[in-house]
N, C-alpha and C positions, 0 to 999 in steps of 0.2 A: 504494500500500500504506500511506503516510504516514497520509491521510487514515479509510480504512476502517478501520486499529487503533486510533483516536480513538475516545474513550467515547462510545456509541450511534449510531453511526454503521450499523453494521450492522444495529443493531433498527431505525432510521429507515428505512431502506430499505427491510425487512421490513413492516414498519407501514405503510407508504403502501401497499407494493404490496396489501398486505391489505384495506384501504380503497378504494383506486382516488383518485380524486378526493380529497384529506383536507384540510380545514381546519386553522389550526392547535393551536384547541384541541381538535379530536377526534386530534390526532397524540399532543400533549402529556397527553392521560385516559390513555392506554395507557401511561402512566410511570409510577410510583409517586414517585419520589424523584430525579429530575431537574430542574434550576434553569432558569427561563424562558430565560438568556443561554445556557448552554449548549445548551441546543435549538435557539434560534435562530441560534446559529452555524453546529451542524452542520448546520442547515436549507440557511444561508447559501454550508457551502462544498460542500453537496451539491447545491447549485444550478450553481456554479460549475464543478464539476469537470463538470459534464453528468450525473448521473445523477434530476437531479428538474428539473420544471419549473415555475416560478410563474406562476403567472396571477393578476394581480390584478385586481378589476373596480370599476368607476367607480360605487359606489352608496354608500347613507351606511347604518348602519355601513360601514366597508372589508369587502371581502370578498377575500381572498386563500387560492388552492386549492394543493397541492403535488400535483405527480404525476409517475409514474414516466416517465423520459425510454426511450427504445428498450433503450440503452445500462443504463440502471438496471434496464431487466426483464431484460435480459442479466442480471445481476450477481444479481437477487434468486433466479431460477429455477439460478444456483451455491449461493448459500445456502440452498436449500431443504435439500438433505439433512446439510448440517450442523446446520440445526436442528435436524431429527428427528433425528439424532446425540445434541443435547445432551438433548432431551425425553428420550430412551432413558435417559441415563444419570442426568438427576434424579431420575426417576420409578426407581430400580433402586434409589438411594442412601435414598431416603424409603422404601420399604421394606424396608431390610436395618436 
């Protein structure tokens, strides 16, 4: 629980799973106003804790992919309806 109430933790999750395969700058577009260190940590400890997985590959540029571990589509397919929760109620709030 430590981990997932860590800022973007949960949209990381969301975000990959949405992508499937996702580099890391096509993770990082989907921010607006998030700092490369902090992405990359929560990349770092959402690697660790098992719910994404790195692949990196042996070419030049580096090529490094994040993807959802078994364990993480668990987790993402939980969050699904609190998203659509949240959608509900920004979109309610933008127009009242």
């Amino acid at each position: 629980m430590d981990l997932l109430s860590r800022r973007y933790a949960m949209q990381v999750v969301c975000v990959v799973g949405a992508l499937g395969p996702a580099r890391y700058s096509e993770i990082e577009d989907m921010f607006d106003d998030v700092s490369s260190s902090t992405l990359s940590t929560r990349l770092d400890e959402l690697v660790a804790a098992g719910y994404l997985s790195r692949e990196q590959y042996a070419e030049i540029p580096p090529r490094v992919e994040y993807e959802l571990t078994e364990k993480g589509e668990s987790l993402r397919e939980k969050l699904d309806p609190l998203l659509e929760w949240v959608t509900e109620h920004e979109s309610s709030q933008t127009e009242s």
